[in-house]
Backbone as a chain_set.jsonl record, in Angstrom:
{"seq": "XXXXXXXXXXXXXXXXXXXXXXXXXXXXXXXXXXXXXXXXXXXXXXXXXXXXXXXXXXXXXXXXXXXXXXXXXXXXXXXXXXXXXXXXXXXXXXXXXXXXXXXXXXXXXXXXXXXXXXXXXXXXXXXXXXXXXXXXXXXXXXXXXXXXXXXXXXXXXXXXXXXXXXXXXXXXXXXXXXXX", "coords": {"N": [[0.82, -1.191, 0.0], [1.861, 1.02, 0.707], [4.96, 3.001, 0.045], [8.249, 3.183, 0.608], [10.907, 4.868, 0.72], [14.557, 6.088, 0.414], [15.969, 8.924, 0.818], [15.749, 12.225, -0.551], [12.974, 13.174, -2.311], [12.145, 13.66, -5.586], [10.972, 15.851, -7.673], [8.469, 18.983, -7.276], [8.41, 19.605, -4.181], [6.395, 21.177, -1.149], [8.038, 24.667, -0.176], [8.71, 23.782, 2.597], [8.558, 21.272, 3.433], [11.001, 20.433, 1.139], [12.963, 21.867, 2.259], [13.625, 20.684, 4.679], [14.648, 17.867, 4.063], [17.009, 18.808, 2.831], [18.273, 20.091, 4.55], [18.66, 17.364, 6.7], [20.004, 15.89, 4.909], [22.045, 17.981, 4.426], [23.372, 17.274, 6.78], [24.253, 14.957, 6.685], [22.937, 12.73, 7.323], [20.663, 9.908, 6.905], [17.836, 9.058, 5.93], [14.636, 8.094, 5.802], [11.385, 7.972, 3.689], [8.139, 7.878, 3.212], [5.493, 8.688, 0.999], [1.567, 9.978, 1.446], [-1.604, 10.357, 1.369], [-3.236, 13.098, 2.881], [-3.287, 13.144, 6.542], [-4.584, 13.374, 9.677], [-5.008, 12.232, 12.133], [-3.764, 10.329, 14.925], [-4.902, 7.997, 14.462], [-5.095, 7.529, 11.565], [-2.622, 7.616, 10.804], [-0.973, 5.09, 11.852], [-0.929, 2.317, 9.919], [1.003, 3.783, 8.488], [3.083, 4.057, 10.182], [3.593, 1.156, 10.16], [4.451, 0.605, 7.88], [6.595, 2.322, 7.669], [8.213, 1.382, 9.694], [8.211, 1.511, 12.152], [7.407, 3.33, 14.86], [5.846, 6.626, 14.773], [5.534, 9.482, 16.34], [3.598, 11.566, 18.399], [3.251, 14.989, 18.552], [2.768, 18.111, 19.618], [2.175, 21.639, 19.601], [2.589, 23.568, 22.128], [1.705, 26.444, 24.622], [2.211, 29.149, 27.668], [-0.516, 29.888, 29.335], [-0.183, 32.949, 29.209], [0.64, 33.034, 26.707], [3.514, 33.835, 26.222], [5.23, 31.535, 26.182], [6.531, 28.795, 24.521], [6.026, 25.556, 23.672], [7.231, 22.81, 22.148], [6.472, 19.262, 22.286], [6.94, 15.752, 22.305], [5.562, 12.789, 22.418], [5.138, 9.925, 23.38], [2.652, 7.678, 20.519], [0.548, 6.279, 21.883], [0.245, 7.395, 23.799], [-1.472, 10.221, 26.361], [-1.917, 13.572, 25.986], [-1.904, 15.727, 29.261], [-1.963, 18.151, 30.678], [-1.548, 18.801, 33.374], [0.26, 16.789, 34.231], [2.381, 17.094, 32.586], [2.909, 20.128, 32.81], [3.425, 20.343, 35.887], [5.653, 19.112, 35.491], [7.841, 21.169, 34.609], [7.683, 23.078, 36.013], [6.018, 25.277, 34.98], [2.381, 26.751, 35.295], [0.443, 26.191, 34.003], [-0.279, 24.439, 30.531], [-1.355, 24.853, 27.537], [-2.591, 24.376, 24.335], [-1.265, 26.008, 21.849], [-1.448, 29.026, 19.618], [-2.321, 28.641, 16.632], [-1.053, 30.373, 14.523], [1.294, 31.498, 16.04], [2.435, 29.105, 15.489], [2.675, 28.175, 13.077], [4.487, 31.155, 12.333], [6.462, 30.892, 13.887], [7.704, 27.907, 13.857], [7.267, 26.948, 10.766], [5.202, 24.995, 10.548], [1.831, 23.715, 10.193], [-1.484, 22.675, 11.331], [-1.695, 19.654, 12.212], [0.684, 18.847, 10.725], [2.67, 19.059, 12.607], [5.873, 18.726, 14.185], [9.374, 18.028, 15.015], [11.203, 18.625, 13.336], [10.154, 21.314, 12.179], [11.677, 22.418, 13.874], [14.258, 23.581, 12.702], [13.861, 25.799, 11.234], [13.437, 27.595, 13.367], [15.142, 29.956, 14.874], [15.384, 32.101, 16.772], [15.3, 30.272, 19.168], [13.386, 30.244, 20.61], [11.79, 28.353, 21.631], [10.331, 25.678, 23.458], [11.703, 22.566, 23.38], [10.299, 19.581, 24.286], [10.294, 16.468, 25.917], [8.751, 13.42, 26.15], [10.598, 10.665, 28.086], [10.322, 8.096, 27.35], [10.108, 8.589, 24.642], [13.068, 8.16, 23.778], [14.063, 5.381, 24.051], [12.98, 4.264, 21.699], [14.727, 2.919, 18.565], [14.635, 4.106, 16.47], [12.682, 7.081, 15.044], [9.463, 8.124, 13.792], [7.961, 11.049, 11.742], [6.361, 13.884, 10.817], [7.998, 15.508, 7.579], [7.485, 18.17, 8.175], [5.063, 18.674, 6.735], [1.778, 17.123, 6.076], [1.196, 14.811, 4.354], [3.553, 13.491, 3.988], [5.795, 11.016, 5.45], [8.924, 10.472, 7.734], [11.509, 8.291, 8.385], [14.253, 8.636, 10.789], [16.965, 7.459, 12.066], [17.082, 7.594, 15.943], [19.649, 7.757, 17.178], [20.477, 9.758, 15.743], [18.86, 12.024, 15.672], [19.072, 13.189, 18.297], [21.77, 13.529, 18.278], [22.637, 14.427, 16.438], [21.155, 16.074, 14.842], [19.213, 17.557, 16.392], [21.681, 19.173, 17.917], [22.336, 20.718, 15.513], [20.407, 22.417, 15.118], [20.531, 23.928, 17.648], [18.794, 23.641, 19.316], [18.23, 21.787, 22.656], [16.851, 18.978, 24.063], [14.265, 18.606, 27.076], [13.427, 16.661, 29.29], [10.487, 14.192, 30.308], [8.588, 12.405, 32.524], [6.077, 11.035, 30.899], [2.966, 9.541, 32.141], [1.52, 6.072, 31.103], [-1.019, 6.029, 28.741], [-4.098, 5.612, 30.54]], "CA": [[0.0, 0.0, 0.0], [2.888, 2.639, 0.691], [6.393, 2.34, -0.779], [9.213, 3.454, 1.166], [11.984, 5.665, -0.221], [15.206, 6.626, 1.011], [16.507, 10.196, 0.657], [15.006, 13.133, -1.153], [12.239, 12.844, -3.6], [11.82, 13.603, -7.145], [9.53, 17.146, -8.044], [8.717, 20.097, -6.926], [6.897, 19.641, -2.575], [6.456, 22.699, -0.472], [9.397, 24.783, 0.57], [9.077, 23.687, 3.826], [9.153, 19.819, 3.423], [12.14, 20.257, 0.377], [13.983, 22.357, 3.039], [14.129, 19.403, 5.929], [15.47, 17.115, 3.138], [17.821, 18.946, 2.76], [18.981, 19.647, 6.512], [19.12, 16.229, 6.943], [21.352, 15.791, 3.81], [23.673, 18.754, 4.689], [24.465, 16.91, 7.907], [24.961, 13.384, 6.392], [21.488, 11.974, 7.687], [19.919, 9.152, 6.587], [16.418, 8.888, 6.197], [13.575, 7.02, 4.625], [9.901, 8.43, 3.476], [7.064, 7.601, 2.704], [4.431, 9.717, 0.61], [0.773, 9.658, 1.605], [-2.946, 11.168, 1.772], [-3.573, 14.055, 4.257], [-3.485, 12.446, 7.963], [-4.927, 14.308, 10.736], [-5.424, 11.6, 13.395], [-3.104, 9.067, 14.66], [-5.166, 6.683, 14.067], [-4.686, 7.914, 10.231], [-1.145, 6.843, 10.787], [-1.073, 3.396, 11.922], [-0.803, 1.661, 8.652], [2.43, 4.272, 8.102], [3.76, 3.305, 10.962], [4.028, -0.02, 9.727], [5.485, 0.822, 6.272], [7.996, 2.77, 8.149], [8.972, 0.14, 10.45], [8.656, 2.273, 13.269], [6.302, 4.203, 15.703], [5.523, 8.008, 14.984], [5.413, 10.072, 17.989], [2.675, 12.55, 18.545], [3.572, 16.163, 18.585], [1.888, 19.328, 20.438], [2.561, 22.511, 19.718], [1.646, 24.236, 23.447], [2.17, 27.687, 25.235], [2.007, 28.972, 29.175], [-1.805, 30.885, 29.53], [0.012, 33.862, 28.974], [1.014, 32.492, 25.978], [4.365, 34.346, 26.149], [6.468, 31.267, 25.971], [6.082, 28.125, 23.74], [6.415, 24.367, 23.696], [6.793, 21.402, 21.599], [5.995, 18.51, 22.628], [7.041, 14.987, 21.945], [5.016, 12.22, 23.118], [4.486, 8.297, 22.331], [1.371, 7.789, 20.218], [-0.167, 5.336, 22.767], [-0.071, 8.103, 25.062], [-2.283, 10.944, 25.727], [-1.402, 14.696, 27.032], [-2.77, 15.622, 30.558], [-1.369, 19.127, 31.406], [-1.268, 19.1, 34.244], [1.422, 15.763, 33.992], [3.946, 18.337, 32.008], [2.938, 21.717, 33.323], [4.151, 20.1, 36.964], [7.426, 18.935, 35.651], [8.586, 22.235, 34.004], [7.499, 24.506, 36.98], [4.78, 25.747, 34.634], [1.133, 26.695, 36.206], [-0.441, 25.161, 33.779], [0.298, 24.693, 29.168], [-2.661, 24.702, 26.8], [-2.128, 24.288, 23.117], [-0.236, 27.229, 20.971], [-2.149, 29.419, 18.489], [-1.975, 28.286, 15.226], [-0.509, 31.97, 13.387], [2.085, 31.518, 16.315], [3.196, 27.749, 15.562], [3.323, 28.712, 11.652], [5.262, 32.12, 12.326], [8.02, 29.649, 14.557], [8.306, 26.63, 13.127], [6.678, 26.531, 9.324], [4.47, 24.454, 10.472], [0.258, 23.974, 10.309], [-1.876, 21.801, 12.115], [-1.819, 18.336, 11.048], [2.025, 18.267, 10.447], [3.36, 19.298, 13.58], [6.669, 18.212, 13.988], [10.265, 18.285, 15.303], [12.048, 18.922, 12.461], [10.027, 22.533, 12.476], [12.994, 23.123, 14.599], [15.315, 24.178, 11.866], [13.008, 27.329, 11.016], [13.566, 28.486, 14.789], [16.605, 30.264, 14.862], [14.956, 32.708, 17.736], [15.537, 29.724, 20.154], [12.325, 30.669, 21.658], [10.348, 26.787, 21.069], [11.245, 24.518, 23.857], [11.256, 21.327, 22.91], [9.885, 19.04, 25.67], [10.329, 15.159, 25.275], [8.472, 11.833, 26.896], [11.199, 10.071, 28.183], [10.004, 6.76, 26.887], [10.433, 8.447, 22.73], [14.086, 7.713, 23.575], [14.033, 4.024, 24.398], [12.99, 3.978, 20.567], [15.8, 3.025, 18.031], [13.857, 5.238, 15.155], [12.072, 8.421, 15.119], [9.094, 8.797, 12.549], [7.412, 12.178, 12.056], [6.836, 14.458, 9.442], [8.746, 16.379, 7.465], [7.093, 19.417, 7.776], [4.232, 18.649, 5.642], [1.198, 15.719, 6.462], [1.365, 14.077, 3.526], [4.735, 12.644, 4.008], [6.444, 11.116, 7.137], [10.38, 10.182, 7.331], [12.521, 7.768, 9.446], [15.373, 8.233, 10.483], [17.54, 7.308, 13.324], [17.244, 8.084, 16.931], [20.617, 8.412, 17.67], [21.133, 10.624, 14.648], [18.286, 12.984, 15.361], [19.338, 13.535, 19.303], [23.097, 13.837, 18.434], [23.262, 15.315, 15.32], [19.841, 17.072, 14.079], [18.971, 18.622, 17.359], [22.765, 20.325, 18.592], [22.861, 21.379, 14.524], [19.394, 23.518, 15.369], [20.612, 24.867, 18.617], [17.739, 23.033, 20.699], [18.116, 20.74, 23.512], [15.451, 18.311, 24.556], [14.216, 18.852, 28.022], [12.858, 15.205, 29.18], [9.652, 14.747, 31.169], [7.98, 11.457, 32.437], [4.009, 11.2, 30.733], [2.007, 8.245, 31.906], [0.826, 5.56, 29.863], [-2.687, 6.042, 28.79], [-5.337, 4.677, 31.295]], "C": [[0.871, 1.264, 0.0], [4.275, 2.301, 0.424], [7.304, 3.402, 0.199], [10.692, 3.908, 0.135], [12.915, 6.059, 0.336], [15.8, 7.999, -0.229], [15.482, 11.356, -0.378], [14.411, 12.469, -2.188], [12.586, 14.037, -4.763], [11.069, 14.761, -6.92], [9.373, 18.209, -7.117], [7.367, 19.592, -5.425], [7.416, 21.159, -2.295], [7.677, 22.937, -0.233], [9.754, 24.156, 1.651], [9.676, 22.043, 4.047], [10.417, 19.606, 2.351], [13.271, 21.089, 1.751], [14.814, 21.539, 4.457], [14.594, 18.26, 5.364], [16.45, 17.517, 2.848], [18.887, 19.611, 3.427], [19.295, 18.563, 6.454], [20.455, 15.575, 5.985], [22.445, 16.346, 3.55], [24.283, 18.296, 5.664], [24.523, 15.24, 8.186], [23.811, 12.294, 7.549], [20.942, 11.124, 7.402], [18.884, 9.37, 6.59], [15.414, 8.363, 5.381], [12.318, 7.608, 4.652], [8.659, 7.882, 3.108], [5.654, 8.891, 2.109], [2.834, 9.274, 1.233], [-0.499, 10.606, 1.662], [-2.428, 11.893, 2.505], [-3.664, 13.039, 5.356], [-3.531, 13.636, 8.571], [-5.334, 13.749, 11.873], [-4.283, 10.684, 13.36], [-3.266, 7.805, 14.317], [-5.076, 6.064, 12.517], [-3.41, 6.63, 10.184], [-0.822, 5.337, 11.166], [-0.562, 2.44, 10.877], [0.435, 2.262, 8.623], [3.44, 4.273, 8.758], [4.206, 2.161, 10.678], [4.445, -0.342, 8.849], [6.502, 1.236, 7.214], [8.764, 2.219, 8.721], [9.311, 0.899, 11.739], [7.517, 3.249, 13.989], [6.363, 5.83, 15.693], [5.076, 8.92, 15.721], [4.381, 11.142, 17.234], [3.269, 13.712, 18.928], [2.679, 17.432, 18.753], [2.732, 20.035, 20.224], [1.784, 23.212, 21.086], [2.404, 25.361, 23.455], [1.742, 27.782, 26.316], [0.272, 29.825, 28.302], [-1.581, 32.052, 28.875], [0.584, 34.352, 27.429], [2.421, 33.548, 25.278], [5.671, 33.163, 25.695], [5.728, 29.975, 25.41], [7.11, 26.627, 23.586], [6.52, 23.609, 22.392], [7.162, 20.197, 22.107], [6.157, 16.999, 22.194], [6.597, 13.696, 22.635], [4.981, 10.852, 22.323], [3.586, 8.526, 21.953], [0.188, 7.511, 20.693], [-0.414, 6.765, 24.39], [-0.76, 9.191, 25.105], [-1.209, 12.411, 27.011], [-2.415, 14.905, 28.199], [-1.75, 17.045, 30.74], [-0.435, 19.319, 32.37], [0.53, 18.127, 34.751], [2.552, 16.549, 33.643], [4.111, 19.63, 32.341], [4.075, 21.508, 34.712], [5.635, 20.236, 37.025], [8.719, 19.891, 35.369], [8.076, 23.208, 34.77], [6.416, 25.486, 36.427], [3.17, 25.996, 34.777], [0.035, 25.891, 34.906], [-0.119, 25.773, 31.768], [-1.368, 24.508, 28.522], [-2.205, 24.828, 25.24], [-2.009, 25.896, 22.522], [-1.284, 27.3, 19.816], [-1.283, 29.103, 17.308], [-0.966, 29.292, 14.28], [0.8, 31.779, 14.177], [2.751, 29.803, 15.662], [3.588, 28.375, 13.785], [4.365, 29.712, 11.204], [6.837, 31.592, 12.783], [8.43, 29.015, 13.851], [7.576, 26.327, 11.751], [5.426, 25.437, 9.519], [2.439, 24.857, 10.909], [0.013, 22.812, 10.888], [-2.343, 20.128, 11.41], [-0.435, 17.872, 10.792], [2.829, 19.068, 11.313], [4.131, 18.211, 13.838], [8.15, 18.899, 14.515], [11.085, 18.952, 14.375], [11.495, 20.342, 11.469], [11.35, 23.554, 12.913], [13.94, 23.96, 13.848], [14.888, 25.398, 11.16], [13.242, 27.846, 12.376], [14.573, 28.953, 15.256], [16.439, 30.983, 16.545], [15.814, 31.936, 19.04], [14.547, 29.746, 21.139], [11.31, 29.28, 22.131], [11.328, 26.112, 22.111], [10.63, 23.298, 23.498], [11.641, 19.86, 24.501], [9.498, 17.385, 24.697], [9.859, 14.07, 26.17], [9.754, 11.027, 26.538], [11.299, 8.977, 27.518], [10.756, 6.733, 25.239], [12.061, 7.89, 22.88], [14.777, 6.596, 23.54], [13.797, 3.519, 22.739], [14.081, 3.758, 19.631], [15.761, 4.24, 16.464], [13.144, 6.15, 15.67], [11.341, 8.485, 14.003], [8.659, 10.167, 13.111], [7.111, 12.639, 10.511], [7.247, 15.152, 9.014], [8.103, 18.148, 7.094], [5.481, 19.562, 7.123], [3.356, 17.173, 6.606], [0.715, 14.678, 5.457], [2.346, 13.203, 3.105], [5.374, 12.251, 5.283], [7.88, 10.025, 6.923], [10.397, 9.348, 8.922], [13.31, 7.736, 9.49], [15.604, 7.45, 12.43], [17.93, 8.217, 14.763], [18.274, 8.839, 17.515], [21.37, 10.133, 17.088], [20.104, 12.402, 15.2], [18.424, 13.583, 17.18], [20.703, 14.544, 18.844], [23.667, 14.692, 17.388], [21.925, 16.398, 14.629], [19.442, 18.044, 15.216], [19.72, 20.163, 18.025], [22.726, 21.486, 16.935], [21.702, 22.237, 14.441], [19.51, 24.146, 16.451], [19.583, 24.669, 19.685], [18.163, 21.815, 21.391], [17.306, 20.425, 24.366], [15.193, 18.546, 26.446], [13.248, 17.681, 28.211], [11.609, 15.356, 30.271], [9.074, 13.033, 31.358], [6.31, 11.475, 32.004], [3.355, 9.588, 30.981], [1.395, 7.482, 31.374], [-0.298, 5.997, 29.95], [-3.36, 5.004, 29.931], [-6.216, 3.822, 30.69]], "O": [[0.614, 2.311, -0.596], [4.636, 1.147, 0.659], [6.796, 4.499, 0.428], [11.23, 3.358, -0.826], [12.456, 6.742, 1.251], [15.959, 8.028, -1.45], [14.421, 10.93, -0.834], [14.885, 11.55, -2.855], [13.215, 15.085, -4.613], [10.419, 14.742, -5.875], [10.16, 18.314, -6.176], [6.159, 19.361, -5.485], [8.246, 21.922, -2.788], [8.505, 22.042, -0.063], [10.941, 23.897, 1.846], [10.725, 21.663, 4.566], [11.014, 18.555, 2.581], [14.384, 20.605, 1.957], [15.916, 21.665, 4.991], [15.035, 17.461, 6.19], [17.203, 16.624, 2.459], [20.059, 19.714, 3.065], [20.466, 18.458, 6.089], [21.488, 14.997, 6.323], [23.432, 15.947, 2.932], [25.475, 18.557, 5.827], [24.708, 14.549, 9.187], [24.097, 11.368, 8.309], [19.851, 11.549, 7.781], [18.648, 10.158, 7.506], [15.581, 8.273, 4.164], [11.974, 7.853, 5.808], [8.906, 7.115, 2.177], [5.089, 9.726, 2.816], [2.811, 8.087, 1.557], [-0.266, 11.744, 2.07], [-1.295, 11.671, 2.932], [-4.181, 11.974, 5.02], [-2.896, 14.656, 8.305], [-5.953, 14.428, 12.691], [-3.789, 10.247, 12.32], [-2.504, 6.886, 14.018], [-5.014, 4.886, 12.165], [-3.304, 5.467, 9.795], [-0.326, 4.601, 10.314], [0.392, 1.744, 11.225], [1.319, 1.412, 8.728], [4.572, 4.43, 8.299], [5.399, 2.011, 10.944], [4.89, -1.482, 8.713], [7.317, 0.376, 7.548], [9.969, 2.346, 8.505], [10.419, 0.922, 12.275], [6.791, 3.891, 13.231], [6.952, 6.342, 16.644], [3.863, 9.095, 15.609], [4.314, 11.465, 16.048], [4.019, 13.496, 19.88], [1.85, 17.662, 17.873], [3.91, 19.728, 20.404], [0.564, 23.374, 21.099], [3.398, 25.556, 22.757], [0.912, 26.926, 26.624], [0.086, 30.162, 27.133], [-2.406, 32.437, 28.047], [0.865, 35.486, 27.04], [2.4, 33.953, 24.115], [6.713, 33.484, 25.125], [4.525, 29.859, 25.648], [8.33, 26.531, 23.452], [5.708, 23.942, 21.529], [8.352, 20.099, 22.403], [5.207, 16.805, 21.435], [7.33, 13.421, 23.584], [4.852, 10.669, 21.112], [3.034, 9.48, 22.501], [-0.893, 8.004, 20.371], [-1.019, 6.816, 25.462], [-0.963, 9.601, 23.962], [-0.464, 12.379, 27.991], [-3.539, 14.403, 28.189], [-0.581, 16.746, 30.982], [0.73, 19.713, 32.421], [1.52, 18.579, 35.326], [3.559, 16.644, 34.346], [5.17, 20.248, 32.235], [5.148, 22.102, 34.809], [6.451, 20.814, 37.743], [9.913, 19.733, 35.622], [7.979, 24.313, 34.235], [5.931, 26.364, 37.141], [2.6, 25.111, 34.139], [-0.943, 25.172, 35.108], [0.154, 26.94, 31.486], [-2.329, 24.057, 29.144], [-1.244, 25.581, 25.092], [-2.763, 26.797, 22.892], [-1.833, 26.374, 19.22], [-0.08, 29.231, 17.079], [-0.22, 28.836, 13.413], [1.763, 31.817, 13.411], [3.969, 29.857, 15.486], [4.651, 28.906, 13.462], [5.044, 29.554, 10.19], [7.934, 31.796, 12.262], [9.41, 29.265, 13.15], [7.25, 25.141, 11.705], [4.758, 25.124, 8.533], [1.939, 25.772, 11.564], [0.879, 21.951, 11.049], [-3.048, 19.736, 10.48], [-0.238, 16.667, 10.638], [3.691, 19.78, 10.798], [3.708, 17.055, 13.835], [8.239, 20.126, 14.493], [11.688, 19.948, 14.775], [12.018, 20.602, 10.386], [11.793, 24.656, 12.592], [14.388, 24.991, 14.352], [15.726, 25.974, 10.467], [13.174, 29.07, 12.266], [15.049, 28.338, 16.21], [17.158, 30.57, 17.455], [16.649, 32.498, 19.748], [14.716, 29.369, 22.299], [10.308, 29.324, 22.844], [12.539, 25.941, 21.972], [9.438, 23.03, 23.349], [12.577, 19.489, 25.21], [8.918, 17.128, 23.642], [10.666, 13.766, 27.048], [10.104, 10.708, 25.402], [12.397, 8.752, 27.009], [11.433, 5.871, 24.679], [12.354, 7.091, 21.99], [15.931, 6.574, 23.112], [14.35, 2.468, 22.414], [14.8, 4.738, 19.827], [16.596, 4.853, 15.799], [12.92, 6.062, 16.877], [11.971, 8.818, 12.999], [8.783, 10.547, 14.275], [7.419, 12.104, 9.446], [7.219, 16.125, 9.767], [8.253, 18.931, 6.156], [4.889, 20.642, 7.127], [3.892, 16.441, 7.438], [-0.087, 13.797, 5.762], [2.244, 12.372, 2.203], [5.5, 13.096, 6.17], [7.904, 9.049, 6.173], [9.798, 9.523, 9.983], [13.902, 7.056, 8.653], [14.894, 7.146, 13.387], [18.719, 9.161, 14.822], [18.22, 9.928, 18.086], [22.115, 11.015, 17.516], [20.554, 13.544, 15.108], [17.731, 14.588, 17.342], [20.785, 15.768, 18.951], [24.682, 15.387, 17.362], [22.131, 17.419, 13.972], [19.352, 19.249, 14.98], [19.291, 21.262, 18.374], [22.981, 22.688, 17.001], [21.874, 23.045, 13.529], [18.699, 25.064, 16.577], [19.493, 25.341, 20.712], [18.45, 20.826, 20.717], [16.933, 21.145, 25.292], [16.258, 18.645, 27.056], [12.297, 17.598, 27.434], [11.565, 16.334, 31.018], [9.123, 12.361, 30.329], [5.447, 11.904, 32.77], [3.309, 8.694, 30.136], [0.371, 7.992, 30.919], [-0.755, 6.379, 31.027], [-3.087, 3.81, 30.06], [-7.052, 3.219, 31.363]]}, "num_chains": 1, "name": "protein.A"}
C-alpha cells in the first residue's frame, strides 16, 4: 500500500518539506519516506507506521496561559497529554495548546504536520522542545517532514546527536504516563 523511499524525492513539494530534506542531507542523515494522503489523526497513521517500520510520535505545539512562551511537545502515540502531567514537571502553572498563526510564524508548520524537524526554522531559540522520556528508548524516530502528507525515518541516535545540537535546541525530558 505505501512504498518506502530513502533520501530526497523527485519534483517540486512545499518549501518547507524540500527544506528538511535537505537539513538532513547537509548533515549526512539518513532517512527514509514515505508519501501519503492528508493524515490528521493518529489513528490515520497506523498503517504508516508499519510501512515505516517504526512508531511516529505525537507532537503538540503548546504555550504557558500567557502564551508568552512556547512548547513542543514529543510524546508516544499510545499516550495521551494531561497538562497538568507536564505543566508540573517544568514549573509551569499550567500549558494549553499554541495558536496556530504563532506555531506557523516559529516553526513553518500547520496543524496536522506538527513536527520536530520545524525546529530548523527556529533560529529565535524561543520553542522549547519538551520530550516523553520513553520516545528515547525507541531506536527510530518517525514524524513528518514538515508537511502531512509525508512522514520520514530516520535514526534516533542521529536525530538527538546530530539534528537537534545542529538547530541549537536541547530536549528537556519529562515522564508522561501511559494512557489509562
Amino acid at each position: 500500500m505505501y512504498t518506502l523511499h530513502s533520501g530526497t524525492p523527485d519534483g517540486h513539494r512545499p518549501e518547507n518539506e524540500e527544506a528538511v530534506y535537505r537539513y538532513l542531507e547537509s548533515l549526512g542523515i539518513p532517512f527514509f519516506r514515505i508519501d501519503h494522503e492528508p493524515v490528521h489523526t493518529m489513528e490515520d497513521c497506523l498503517a504508516i507506521d508499519r510501512a515505516l517500520g517504526g512508531e511516529i510520535c505525537k507532537n503538540l505545539f503548546l504555550c504557558n496561559t500567557q502564551k508568552t512562551k512556547f512548547y513542543l511537545l514529543m510524546i508516544q502515540e499510545t499516550k495521551q497529554f494531561k497538562t497538568k502531567d507536564v505543566s508540573h514537571q517544568l514549573g509551569v502553572p499550567r500549558l494549553t495548546f499554541g495558536p496556530t498563526e504563532e506555531m506557523e510564524r516559529r516553526l513553518h508548520l500547520s496543524p496536522g504536520a506538527v513536527s520536530p524537524m520545524g525546529l530548523l526554522f527556529e533560529s529565535a531559540r524561543d520553542v522549547r522542545l519538551i520530550v516523553d522520556e520513553d520516545i528515547k528508548k525507541a531506536d527510530q524516530l518517525g514524524c513528518h517532514p514538515c508537511v502531512n502528507t509525508a512522514s520520514i525515518r530516520l535514526a534516533m541516535d542521529d536525530f538527538f546527536e546530530r539534528y537537534l545540537p545542529a538547530t541549537g535546541h536541547s530536549p528537556t525530558f519529562v515522564q508522561i504516563p501511559k494512557a489509562e
